[in-house]
N, C-alpha and C positions, 0 to 999 in steps of 0.2 A: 256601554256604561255611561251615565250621567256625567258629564263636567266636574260637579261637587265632588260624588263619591273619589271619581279619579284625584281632585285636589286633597282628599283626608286622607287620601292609601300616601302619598307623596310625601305630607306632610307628617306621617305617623311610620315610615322607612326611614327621614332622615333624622328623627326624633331616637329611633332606635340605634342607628349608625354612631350618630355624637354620642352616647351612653358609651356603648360597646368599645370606643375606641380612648375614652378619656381617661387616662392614666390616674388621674384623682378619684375616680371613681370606686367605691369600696362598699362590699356588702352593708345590707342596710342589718341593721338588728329586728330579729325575728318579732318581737313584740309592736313594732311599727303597723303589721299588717291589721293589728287591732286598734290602733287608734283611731277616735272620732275626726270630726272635720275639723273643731278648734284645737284638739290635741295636735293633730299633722302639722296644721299651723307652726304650731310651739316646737316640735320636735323634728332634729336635723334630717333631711329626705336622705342625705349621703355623709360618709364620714369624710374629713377632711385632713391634709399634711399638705403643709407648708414646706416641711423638708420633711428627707429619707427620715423614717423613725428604726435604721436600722441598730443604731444603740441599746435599743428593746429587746431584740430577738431572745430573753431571756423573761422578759417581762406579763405578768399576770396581772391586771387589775382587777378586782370584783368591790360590784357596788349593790347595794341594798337596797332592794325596790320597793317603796312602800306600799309604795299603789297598786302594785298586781302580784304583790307576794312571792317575790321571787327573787335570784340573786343572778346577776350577770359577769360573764366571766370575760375579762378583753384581752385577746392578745395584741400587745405594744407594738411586736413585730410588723405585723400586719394593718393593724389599726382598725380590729372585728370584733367585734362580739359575735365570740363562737360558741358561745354555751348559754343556757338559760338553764336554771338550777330551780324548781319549784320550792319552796320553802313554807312554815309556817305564815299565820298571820302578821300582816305589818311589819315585817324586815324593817328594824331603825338603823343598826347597826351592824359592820363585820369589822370582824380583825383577824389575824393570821396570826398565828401559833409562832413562837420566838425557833420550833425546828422546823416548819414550814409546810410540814404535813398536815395540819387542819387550817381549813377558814372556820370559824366558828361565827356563824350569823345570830343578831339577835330577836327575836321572834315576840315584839310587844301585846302583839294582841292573844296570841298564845303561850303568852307566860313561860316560854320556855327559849333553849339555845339549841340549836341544832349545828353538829359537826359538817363540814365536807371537806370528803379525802382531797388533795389537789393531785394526786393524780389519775383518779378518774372523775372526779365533780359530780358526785353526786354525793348524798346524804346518807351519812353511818351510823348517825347518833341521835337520839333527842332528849335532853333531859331540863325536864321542869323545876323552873324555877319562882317567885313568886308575882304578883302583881303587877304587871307594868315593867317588866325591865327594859333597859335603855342599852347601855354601853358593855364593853367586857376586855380588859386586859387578862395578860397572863403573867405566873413564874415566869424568871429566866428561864427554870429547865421543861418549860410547856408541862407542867403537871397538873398546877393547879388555877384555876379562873377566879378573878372577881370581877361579880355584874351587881352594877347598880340595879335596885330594885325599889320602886315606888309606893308598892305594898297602895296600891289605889283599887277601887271596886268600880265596876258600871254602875251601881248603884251610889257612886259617889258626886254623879254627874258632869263627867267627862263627856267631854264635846268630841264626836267621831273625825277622827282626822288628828287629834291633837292627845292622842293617847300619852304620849310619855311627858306629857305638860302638865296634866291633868290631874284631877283625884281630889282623896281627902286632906285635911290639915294632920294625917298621922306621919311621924318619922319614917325614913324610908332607913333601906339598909343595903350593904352591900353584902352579896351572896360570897359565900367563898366552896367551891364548886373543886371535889376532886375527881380528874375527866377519866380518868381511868374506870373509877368505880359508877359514876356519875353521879354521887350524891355530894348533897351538901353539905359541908361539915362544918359550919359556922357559920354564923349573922353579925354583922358591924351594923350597930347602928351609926347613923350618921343623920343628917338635915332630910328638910321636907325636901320630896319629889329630886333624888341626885340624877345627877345627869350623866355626864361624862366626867371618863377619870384617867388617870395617865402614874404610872408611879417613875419615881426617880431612878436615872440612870444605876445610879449606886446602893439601890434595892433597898432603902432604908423607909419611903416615905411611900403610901400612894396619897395624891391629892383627889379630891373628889367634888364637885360642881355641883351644891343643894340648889336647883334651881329656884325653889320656894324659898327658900329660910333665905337666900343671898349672903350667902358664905361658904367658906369652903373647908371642907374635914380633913384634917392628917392624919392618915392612919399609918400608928409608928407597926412596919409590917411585923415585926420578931412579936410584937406581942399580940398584933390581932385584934389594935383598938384603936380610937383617936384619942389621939395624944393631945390636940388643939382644933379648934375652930377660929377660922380667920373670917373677921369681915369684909365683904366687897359689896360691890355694886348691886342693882336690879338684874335678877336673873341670868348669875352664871351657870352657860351653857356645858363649857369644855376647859379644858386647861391644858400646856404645852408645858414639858421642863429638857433646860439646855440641859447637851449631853454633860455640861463637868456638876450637873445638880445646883448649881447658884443660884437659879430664876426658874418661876414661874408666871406663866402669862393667861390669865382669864379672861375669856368673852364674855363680855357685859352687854350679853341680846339688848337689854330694854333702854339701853344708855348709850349705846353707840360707842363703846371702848373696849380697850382692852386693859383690865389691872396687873399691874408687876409686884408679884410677890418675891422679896428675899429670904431665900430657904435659912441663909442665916441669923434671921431673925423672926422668919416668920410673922411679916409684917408686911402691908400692902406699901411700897417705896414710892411709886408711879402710877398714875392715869394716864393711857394714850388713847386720843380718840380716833376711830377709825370710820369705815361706812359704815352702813345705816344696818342693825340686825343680826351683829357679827356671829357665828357660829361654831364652827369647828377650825383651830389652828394648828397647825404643825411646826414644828422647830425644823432647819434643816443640819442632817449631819455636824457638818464645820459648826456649830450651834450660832452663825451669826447673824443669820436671819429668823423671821417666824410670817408665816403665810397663813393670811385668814380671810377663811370665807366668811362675805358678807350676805346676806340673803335678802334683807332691804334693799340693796342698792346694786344686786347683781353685779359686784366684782369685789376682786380682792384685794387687802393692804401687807403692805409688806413690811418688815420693820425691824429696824437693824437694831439688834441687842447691846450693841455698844451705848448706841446715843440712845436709845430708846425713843426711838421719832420715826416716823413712816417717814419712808424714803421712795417711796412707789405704789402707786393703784395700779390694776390692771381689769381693764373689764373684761368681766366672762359670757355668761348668757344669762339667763331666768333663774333668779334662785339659787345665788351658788350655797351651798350649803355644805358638802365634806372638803375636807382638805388630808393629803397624805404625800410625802416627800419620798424621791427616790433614793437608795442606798446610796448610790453615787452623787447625788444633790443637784443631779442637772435639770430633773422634771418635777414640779409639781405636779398634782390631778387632781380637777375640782370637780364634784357633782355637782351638775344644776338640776337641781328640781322642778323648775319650772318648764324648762326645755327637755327633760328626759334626755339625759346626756352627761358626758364627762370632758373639760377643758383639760389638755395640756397645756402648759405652761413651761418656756425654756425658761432656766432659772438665769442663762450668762445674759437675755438681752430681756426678762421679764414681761415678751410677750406670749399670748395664743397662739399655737404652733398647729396644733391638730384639736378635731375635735370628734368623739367620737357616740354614736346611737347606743340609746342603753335600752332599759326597763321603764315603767313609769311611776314616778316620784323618787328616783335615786337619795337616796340622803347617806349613809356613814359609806366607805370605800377604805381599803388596804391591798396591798400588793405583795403577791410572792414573786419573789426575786430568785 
């Protein structure tokens, strides 16, 4: 046997020995095997923990893959992505059902939302919705959905890649979807191209993110209309409201903020600026903070509802883009999109704790608990 060859069998035994034996080491996610040379690059070869993530062992993430149309499912326990869920086109967004039984993913390029059971992840349901939808809350009693809808056409000259950005200058609407039957039983109009929407703890409001018109709709819910339009910034994305309904907080993409609206006057109170491209925010339980991905600036600001002032950055990877708080308020989870991945985040010391291999172009993420 040559020298060389003998030095690459050597060299490719002990390569395999350190994997084998390194306790950090964790499945990689099944979608990795497809990636290009620059994607590999970008996206984590191993998942990572800093510490035990046994707090989890209860916990589900799934993240919306835009890029390869699919949905990933992670167990925390473990720190894996064990599932890969094929889905409609363009997965912008999921959310989990308030009884835990459906993720409902949102499906932009196929105009439609598709269910999956969480206890076996796969797909029950698909019901069409119209143009371009984005986002989707629910009832408290999980019966009924509303998804923002863009009402945009390919022929309005939407740029591929930026579907739920995109379109015509017509009003968009939010769907109001009852999932039982699966049809649609009403249209809210509201602003150009809505985005993300969140309704108030105490079921009275959903606020809703026109990313075109730069304002945001109240739809009073008992009657199934808006009540007000409030003005904000350039291109709100998403909106967060504390759990006692006092405040809401908008990302201002094109401005680098975030606006504080008071519910009780329905009146923007505050500009807080944050990094660069902010995205999707989340309020934590105790309602005293709010965690927002930045996608400019690949990381997140953190900002305390009292003073209304960022109190912390935390860098994440490429892209951060979703944000979603756990029940217990100890973990944030941030998609990054650039890196096809998800950041944990310990909320007591506000660093990167784990990090784990998704899908590729993750963007909206929620968790069953």
């Amino acid at each position: 046997m040559k020298k060389s060859t003998q030095m690459l069998l050597v060299t490719l035994l002990s390569t395999i020995t350190i994997t084998a034996c390194n306790p950090r080491t964790l499945q990689q996610s099944p979608q990795q095997n497809n990636t290009d040379s620059a994607q590999t690059q970008q996206t984590p070869q191993q998942n990572t923990a800093q510490r035990p993530m046994g707090n989890m062992t209860e916990y589900y993430v799934y993240t919306a893959n835009e890029d390869d149309s699919s949905v990933s499912v992670i167990n925390m326990a473990t720190m894996q992505t064990t599932v890969t869920v094929p889905v409609g086109q363009s997965p912008h967004n999921v959310q989990v059902t308030p009884d835990g039984n459906f993720v409902y993913v949102v499906e932009n390029k196929s105009n439609s939302i598709s269910a999956i059971d969480t206890k076996t992840n796969t797909v029950t349901k698909t019901i069409k919705v119209g143009e371009g939808p984005s986002h989707i809350i629910f009832s408290p009693d999980s019966k009924k959905a509303y998804v923002t809808v863009g009402e945009m056409a390919e022929s309005a000259g939407m740029k591929s890649g930026d579907a739920h950005m995109g379109g015509s200058d017509t009003k968009g609407n939010v769907y109001v979807v009852d999932l039982a039957s699966g049809k649609v039983t009403a249209k809210i109009p509201v602003g150009q191209m809505p985005h993300g929407l969140r309704m108030s703890p105490d079921g009275k409001y959903i606020f809703v993110a026109n990313s075109n018109s730069n304002n945001i709709s109240v739809i009073d819910v008992s009657a199934n209309k808006v009540s007000k339009t409030i003005k904000v910034g350039k291109m709100p994305t998403q909106v967060a409201v504390t759990p006692d309904s006092k405040l809401v907080f908008v990302t201002i993409g094109d401005e680098n903020r975030v606006d504080v609206i008071d519910v009780s006057t329905l009146e923007v109170k505050k500009l807080i600026a944050v990094g660069g491209n902010p995205v999707q925010n989340f309020v934590t339980p105790d309602g005293k903070y709010v965690y927002v991905a930045n996608t400019g600036t690949s990381n997140v600001s953190v900002i305390n509802t009292a003073t209304l002032e960022v109190t912390a950055t935390i860098p994440a990877a490429s892209k951060s883009h979703g944000a979603v708080v756990s029940k217990d308020g100890k973990n944030v989870f941030i998609t990054n999109t650039g890196a096809n991945s998800v950041s944990v985040v310990d909320t007591s010391s506000n660093t990167v704790v784990g990090t784990v291999a998704v899908g590729k172009g993750p963007n909206g993420i929620t968790i069953k608990e």
